[in-house]
DOZAFI-283535 format. One line per 3 residues: number of its first residue (from 1); their letters; for each residue x, y, z of N, C-alpha, C. Coordinates in steps of 0.2 Angstrom, whole numbers. Example, Ala and Ser with C-alpha at 12.3 -4.5 7.8 and 13.67 -1.06 7.14 Angstrom:
DOZAFI-283535
1	as	66/-28/39/62/-22/39/66/-16/39 | 64/-11/35/68/-5/36/64/0/39 $
This chain:
DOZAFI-283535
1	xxx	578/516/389/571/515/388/569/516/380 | 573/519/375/571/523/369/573/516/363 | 576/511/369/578/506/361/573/501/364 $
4	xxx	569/499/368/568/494/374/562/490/365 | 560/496/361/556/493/355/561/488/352 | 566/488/351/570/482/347/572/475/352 $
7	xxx	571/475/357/570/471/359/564/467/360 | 561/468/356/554/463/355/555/458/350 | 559/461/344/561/459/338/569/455/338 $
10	xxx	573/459/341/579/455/341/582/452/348 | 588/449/347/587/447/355/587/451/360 | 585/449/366/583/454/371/589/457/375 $
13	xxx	593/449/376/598/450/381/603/454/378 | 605/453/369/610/458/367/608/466/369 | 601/468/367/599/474/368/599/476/375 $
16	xxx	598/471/377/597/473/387/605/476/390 | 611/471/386/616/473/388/619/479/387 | 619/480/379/620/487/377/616/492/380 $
19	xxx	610/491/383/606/496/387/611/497/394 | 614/493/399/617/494/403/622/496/404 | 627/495/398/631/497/396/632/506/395 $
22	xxx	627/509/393/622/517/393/623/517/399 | 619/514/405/616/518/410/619/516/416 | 622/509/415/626/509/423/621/505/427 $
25	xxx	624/502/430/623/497/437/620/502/441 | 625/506/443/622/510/449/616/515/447 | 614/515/443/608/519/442/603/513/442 $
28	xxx	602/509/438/598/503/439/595/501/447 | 601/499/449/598/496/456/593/501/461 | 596/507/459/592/509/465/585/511/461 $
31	xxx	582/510/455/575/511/452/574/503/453 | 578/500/454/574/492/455/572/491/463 | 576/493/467/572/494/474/566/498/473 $
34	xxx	567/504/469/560/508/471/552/504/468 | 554/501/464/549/495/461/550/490/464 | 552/485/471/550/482/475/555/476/472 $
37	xxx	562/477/470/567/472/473/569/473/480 | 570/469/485/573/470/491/579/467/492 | 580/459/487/587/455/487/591/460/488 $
40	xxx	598/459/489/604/462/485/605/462/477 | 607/465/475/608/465/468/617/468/467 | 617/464/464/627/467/463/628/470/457 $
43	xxx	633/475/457/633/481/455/637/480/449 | 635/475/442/640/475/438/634/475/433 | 638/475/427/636/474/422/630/469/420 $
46	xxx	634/465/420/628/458/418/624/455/423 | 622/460/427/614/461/432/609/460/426 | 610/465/420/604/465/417/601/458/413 $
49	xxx	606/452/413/605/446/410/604/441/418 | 601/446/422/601/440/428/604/437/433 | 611/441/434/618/439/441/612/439/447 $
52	xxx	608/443/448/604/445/456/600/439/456 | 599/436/459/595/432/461/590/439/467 | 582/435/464/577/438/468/571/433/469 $
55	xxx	566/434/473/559/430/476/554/432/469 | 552/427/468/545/427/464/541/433/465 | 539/435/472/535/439/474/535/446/472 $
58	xxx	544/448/472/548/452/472/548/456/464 | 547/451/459/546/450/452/541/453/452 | 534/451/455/529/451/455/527/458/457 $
61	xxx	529/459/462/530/469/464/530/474/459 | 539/471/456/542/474/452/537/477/445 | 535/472/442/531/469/435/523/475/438 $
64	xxx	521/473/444/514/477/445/516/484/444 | 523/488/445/524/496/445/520/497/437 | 523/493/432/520/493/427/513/492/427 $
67	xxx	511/488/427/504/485/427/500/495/430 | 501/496/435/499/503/440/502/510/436 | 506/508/430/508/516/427/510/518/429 $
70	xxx	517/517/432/522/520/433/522/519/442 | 514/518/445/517/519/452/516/511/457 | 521/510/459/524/505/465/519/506/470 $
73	xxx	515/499/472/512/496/478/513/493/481 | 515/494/488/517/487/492/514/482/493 | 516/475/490/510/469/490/511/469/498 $
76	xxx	502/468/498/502/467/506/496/462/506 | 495/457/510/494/451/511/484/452/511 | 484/459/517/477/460/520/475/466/519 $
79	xxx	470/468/515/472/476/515/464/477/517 | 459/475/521/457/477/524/452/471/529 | 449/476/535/444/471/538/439/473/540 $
82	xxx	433/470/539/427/469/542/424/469/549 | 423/472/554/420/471/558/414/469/558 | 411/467/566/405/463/563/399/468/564 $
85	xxx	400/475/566/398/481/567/398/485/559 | 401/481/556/399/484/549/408/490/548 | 411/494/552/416/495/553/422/493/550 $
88	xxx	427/497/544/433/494/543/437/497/545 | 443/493/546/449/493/548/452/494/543 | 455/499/538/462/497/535/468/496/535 $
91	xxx	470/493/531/478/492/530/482/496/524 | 487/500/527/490/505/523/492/499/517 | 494/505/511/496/501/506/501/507/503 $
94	xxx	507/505/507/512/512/505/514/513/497 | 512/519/494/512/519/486/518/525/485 | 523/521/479/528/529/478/528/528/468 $
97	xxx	531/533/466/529/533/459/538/534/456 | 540/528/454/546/528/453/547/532/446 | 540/527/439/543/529/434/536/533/433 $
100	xxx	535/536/430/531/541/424/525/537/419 | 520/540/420/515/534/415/518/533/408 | 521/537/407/522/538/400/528/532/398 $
103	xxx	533/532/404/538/528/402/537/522/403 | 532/521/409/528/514/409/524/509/403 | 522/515/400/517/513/392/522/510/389 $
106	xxx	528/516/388/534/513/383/535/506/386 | 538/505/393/540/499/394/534/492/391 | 529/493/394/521/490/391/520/487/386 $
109	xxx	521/493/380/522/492/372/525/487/372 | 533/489/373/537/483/371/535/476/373 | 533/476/382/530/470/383/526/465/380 $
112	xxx	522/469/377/514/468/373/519/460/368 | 521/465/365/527/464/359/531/456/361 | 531/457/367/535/449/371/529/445/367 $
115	xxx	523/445/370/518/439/371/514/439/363 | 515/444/361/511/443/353/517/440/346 | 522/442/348/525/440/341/534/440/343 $
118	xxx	535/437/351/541/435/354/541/431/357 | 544/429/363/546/422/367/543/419/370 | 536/424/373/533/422/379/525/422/375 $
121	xxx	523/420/367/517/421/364/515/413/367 | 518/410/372/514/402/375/511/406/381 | 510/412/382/508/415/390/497/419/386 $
124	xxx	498/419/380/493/425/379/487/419/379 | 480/421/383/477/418/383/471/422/379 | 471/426/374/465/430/372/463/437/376 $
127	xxx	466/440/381/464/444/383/473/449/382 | 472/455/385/476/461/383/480/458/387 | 486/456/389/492/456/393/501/457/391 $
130	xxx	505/460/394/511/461/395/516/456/398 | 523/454/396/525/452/399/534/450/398 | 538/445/400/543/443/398/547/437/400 $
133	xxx	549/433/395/551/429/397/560/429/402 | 560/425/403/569/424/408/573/417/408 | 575/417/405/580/412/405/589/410/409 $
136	xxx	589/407/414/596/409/416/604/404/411 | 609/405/415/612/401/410/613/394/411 | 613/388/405/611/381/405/605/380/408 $
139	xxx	601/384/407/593/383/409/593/380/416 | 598/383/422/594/381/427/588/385/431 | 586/390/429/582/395/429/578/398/424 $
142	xxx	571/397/423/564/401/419/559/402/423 | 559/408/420/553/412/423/550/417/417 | 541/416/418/541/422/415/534/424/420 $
145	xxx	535/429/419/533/437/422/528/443/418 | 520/443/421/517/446/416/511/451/422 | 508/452/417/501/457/422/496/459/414 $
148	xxx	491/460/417/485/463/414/483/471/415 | 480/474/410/480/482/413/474/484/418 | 472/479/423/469/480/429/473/481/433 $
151	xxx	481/478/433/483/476/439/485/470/440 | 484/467/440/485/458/441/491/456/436 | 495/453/443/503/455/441/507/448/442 $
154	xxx	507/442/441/509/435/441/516/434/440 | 520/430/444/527/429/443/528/421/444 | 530/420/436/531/412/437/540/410/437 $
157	xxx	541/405/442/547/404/441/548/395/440 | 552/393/438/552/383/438/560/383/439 | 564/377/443/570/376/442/569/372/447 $
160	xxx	576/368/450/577/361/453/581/367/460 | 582/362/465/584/365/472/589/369/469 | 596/364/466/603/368/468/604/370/474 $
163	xxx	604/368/481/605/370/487/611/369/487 | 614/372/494/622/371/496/621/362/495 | 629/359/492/630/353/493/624/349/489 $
166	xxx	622/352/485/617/347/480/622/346/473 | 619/340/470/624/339/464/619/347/459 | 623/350/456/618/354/450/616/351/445 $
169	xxx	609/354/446/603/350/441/604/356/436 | 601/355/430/600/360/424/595/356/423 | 589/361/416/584/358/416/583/358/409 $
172	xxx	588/352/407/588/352/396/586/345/397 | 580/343/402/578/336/398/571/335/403 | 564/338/405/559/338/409/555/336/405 $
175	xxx	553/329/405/547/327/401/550/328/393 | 557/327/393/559/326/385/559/335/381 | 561/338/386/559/345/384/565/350/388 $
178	xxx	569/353/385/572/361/388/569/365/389 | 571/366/396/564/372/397/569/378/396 | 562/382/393/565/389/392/559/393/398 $
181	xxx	559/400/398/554/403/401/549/404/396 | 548/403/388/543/401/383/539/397/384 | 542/390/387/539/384/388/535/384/393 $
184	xxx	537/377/398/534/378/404/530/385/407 | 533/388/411/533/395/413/527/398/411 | 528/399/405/522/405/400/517/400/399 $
187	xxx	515/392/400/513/389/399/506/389/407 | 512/388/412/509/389/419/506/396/420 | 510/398/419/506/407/421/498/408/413 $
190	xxx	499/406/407/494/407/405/488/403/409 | 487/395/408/482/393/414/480/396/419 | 485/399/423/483/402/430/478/410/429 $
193	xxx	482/413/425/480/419/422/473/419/421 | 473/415/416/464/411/411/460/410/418 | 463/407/421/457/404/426/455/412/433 $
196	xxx	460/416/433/459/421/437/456/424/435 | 456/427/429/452/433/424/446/429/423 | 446/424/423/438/422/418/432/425/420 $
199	xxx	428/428/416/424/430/417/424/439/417 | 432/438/417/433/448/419/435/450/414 | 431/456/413/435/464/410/441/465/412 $
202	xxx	446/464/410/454/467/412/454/472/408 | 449/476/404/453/485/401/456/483/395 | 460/489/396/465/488/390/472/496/391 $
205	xxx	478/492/389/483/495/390/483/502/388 | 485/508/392/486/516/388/493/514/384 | 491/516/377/495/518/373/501/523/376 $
208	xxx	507/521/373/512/529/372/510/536/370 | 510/540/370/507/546/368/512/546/363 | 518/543/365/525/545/360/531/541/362 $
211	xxx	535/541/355/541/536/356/546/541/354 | 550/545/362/555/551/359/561/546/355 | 565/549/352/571/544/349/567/542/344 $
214	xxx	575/539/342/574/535/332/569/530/336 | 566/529/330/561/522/329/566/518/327 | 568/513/329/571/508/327/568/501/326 $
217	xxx	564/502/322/559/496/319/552/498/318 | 552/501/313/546/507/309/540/499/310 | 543/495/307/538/490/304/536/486/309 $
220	xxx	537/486/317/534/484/320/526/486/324 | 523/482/325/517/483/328/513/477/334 | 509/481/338/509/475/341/499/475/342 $
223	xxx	497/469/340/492/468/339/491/462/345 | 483/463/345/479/457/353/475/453/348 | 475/450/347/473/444/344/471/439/349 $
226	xxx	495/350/381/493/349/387/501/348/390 | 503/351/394/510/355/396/508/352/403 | 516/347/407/514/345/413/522/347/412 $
229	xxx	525/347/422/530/348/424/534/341/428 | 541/341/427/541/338/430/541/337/440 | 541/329/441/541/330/448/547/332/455 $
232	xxx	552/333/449/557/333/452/561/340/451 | 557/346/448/558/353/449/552/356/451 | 550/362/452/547/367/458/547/371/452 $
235	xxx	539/374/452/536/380/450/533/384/455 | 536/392/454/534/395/460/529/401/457 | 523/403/459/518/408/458/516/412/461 $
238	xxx	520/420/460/516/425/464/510/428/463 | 508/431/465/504/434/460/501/441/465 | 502/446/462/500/453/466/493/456/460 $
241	xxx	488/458/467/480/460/463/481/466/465 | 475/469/460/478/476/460/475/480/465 | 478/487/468/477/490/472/470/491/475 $
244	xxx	469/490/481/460/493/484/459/500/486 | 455/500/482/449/502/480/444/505/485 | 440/509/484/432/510/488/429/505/489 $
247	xxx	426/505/496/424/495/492/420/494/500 | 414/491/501/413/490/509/412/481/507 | 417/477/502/415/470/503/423/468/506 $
250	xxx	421/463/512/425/461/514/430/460/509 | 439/460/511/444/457/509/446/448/512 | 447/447/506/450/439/510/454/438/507 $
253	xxx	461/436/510/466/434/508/473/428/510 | 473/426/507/477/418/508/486/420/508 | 489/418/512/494/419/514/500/414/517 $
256	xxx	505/411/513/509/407/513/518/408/514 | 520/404/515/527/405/518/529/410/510 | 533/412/510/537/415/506/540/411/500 $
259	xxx	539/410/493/544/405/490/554/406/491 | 556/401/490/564/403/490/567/406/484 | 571/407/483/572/412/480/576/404/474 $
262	xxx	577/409/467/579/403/463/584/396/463 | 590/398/468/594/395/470/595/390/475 | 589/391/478/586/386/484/581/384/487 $
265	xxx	577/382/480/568/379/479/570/374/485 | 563/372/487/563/365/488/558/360/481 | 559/354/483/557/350/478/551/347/477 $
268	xxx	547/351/479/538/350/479/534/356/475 | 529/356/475/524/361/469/527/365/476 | 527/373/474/530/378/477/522/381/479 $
271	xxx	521/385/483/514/390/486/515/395/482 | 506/397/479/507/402/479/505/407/483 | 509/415/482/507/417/486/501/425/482 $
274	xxx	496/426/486/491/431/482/490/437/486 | 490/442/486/487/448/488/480/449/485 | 473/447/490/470/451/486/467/458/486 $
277	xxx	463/460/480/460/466/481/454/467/483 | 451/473/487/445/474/488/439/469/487 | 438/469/482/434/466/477/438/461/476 $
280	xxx	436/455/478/438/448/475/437/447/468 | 441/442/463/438/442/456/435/438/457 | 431/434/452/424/430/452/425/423/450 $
């Protein structure tokens, strides 16, 4: 956690490794389930650079713990209903608190750091967001993966089938372009993002109160300040809204098969899928 600041600045993957390196596989995984991984995850080192394959949605879970300061919501499709008696129904929304606000922030900071002056600055549409790009190896997988300090928690992902018995695709020529998770990705999820917020107050992120440990990059700070796909790979969009609220206005929300997981898209636009909140945005 204490170096997570240098990787804004230098490469991430080398930092992320020496970070794993510290702490262990088997400590990781089980703070990644409690922030809403469910896939398997295998217990080696170079998890932190992406071995586990996981669902869009799952990203989307994960990434909201942040967005919520430290505590985990279960994306749930319906979280409440109307009767026509004026009467609600709720639907639990089981909540646990994996990390600490504080270490949330720290995580946040850094993120902030991704979209402002790192890999994923094609994701910032004008408003306060966090996020990070993903790249797998020979670019058959990009994603990147952001949230606003409402809540509103998005997970982009793009790559070709690779199914059993498919020839492998990699994706170093779409529209004359390498996709990285900078490009496309943080491209899609900006649009989608812009058009979901418009017109809203998304806040603004709590600071660290504090950065225990060396500062390792005094001089960093982080300030707020026509792309098509091709048709023959798959972009997939989660997107979890943030937790309900008090609220007597209906919920309504849209609900779609599951996307597949990065290794076995199909080859059409991919669904998204949205949990909404109480309060619909506008």
């Amino acid at each position: 956690m204490l170096d997570l600041l240098e990787a804004t600045k230098e490469s991430s993957n080398t930092v992320f490794a020496q970070l794993m390196l510290k702490v262990h596989p088997d400590n990781v995984i089980p703070l990644a389930k409690e922030m809403g991984i469910d896939s398997p995850l295998p217990e080696v080192n170079s998890l932190v650079l992406g071995t586990g394959e996981v669902f869009p949605l799952e990203m989307a879970s994960g990434y909201s713990t942040f967005a919520h300061r430290g505590t985990h919501i279960r994306p749930t499709a319906i979280i409440k209903v109307v009767r026509a008696d004026g009467t609600v129904v709720p639907f639990d929304q089981p909540r646990t608190t994996p990390l600490t606000k504080q270490e949330s922030d720290e995580v946040t900071y850094a993120l902030q750091g991704v979209v402002h002056g790192g890999t994923g600055t094609g994701a910032y549409f004008g408003k306060p967001i966090a996020g990070k790009t993903g790249t797998t190896e020979d670019n058959k997988d990009a994603w990147f993966v952001g949230y606003t300090p409402n809540g509103y928690t998005t997970a982009v992902w793009m790559g070709y089938r690779n199914g059993p018995g498919d020839p492998e695709q990699v994706m170093d020529n779409v529209h004359g372009r390498v996709v990285f998770g900078g490009t496309f990705p943080a491209t899609i999820w900006h649009r989608y993002m812009d058009a979901v917020t418009n017109g809203m107050d998304v806040g603004d992120f709590s600071d660290p109160n504090s950065f225990p440990g060396k500062v390792l990059n005094a001089d960093l700070t982080t300030t707020t300040s026509s792309t098509s796909t091709s048709s023959s790979t798959t972009s997939t969009t989660a997107t979890t809204a943030p937790a309900a609220s008090t609220s007597t206005t209906p919920a309504t929300s849209t609900t779609k098969p599951s996307p597949p997981p990065p290794s076995s898209s199909t080859t059409t636009t991919a669904p998204v899928v949205n949990t909404t909140p109480a309060t619909a945005p506008p």
